[in-house]
C-alpha positions as CSV (number, residue, x, y, z in Angstrom):
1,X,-90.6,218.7,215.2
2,X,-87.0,216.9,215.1
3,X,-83.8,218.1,214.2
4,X,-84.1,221.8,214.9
5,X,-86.6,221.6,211.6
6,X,-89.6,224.7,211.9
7,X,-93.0,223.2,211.1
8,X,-94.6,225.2,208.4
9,X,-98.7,226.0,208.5
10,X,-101.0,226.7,205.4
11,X,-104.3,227.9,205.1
12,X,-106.6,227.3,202.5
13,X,-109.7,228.9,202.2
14,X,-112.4,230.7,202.1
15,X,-115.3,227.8,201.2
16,X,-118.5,228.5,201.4
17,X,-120.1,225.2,201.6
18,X,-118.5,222.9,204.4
19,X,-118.5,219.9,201.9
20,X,-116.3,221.6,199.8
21,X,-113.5,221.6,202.7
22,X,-114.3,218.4,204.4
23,X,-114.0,216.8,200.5
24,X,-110.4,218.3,200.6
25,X,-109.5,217.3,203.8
26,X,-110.3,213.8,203.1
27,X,-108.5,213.8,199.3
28,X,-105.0,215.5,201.7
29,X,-105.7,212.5,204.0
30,X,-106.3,209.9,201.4
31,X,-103.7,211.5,199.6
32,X,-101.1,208.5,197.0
33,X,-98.5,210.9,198.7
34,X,-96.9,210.5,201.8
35,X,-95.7,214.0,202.9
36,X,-99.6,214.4,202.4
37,X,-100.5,211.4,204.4
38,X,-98.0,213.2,207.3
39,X,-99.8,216.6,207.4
40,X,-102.1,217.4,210.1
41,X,-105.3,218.8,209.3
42,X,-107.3,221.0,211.4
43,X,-111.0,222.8,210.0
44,X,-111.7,226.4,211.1
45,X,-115.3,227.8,210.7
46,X,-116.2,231.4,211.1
47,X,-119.8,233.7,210.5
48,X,-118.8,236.7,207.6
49,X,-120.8,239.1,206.0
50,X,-121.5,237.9,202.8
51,X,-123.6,241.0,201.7
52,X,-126.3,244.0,203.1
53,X,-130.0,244.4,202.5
54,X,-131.3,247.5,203.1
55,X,-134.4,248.0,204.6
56,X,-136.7,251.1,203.9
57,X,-138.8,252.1,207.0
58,X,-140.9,255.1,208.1
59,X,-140.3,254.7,212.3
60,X,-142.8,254.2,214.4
61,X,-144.9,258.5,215.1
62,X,-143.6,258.6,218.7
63,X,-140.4,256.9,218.1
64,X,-138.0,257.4,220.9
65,X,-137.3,254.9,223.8
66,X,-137.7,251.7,225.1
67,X,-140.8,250.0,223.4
68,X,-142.4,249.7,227.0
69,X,-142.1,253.4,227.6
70,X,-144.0,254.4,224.2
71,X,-147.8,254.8,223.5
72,X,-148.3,251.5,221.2
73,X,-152.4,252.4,220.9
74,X,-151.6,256.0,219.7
75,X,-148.5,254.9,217.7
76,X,-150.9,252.0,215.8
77,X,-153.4,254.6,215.4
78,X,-151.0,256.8,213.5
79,X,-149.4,253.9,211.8
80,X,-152.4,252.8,210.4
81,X,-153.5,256.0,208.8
82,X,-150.1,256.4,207.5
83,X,-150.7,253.0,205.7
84,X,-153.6,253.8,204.1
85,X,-152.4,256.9,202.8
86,X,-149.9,254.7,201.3
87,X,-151.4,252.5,200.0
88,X,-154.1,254.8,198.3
89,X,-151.0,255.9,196.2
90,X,-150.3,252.4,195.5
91,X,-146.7,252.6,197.9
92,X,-146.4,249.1,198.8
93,X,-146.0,249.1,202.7
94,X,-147.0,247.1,205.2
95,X,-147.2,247.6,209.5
96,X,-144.2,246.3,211.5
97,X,-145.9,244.5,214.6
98,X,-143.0,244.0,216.8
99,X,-139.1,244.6,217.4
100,X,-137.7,248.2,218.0
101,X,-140.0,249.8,215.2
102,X,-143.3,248.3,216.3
103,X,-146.1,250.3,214.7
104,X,-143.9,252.0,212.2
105,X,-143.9,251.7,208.2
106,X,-142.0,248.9,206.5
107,X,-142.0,250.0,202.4
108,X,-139.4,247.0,201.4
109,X,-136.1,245.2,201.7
110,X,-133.3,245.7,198.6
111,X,-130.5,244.5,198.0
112,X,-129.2,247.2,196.3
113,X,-128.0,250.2,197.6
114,X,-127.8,252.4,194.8
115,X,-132.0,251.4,194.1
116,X,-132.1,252.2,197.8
117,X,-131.2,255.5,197.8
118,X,-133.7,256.5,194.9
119,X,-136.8,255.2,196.6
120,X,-135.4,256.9,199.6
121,X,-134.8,260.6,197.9
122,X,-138.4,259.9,196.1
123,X,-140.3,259.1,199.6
124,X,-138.4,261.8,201.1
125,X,-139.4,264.3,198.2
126,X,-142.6,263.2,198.7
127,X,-142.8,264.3,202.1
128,X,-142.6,261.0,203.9
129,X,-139.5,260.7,206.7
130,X,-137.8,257.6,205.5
131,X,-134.9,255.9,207.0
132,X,-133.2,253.0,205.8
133,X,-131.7,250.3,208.1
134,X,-128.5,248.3,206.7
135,X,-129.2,244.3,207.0
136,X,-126.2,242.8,207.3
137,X,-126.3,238.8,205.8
138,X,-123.9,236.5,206.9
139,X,-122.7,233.0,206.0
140,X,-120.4,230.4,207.3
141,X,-116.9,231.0,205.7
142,X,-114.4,227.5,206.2
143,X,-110.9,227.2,206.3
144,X,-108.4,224.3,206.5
145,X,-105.1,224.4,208.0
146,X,-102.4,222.2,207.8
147,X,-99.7,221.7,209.2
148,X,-96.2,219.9,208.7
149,X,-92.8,219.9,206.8
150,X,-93.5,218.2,203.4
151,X,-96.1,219.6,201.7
152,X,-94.9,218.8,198.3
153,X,-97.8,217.6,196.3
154,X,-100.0,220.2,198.4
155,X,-100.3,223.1,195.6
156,X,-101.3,220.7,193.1
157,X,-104.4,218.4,194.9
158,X,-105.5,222.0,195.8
159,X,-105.7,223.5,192.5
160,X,-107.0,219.9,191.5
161,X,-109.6,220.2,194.0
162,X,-110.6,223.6,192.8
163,X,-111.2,222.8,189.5
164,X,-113.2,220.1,190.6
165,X,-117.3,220.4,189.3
166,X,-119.7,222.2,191.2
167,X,-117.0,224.2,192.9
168,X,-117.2,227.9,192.4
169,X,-114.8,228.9,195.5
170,X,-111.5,231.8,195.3
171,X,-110.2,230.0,197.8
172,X,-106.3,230.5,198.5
173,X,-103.5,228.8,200.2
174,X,-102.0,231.1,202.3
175,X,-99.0,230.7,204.8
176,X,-99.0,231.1,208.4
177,X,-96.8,231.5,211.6
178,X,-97.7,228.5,212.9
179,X,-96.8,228.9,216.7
180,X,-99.7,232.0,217.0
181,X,-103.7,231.5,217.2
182,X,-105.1,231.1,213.6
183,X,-107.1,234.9,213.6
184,X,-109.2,233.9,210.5
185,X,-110.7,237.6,210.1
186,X,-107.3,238.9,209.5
187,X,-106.9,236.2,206.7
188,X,-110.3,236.7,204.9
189,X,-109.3,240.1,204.7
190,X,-106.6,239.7,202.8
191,X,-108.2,237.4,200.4
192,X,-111.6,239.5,199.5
């Protein structure tokens, strides 16, 4: 950067979809303007939680341990007569065949938690030990950085580009220190 100028760094982001930032990137690059034209561009990608299932199990009879150190023939045994107990109440449950609760009691995945903690209280009431496991679901989250001095022009294709069809995003521009490792976790945070 000449002249003693300090090159200035933007974020915008989150998107969800990558076409959504890759369609940006190219309007910034194919930009009419030319302090748009001058910007440097550079995508960041990142896994996030988007939202949690919660899955209702009854463990596995001799749970405890590595898998390899448990009784599987007993424990399938057991799990089996719990299901059919079950099921002659018409609780919708199923085995789990593998994985750290091999042999125990799967009664569902929900997605909300509130739901959750009802069946959870009824099975309990009912005499069965329930558990629920939180299922964390993640997505891609992008974000584009840019870099330069003139970014006049920059708000506007940006709120352009979010008003654009099909796009859904509350995505932000948000300034950065532009000499330090984008941390993109510490940016999503402030946006959500």
């Amino acid at each position: 950067v000449s002249g003693g100028e300090e090159k200035s760094c933007s974020l915008m982001g989150p998107f969800y979809e990558e076409s959504q930032v890759l369609e940006l990137e190219a309007e910034i690059v194919e930009s009419e303007a030319a302090a748009l034209k001058a910007l440097d561009t550079t995508l960041h990608g990142q896994e996030v939680v988007t939202h949690e299932d919660y899955w209702v199990i009854i463990p596995p009879v001799e749970a405890g341990g590595a898998v390899e150190d448990r009784n599987l023939v007993e424990e399938k045994s057991e799990a089996k007569k719990l299901l059919r107990e079950l099921q002659e109440q018409e609780i919708d449950s199923y085995i789990i065949t593998d994985g750290d609760y091999q042999n125990g009691i799967t009664l569902g995945v929900f997605s909300d938690a509130e739901n959750t903690k009802k069946y959870q209280q009824k099975m309990i009431q009912m005499g069965y030990g329930v558990e629920v496991k939180r299922l964390p679901r993640k997505s891609k989250a992008f974000w584009l950085e840019i870099s330069g001095n003139k970014k006049e022009g920059l708000q506007k294709l940006f709120t352009q580009h979010l008003k654009g069809e099909n796009n859904s995003t509350t995505a932000v521009i948000k300034e950065i220190n532009c000499s330090e490792p984008v941390v993109l976790g510490d940016v999503s945070s402030d946006v959500q």
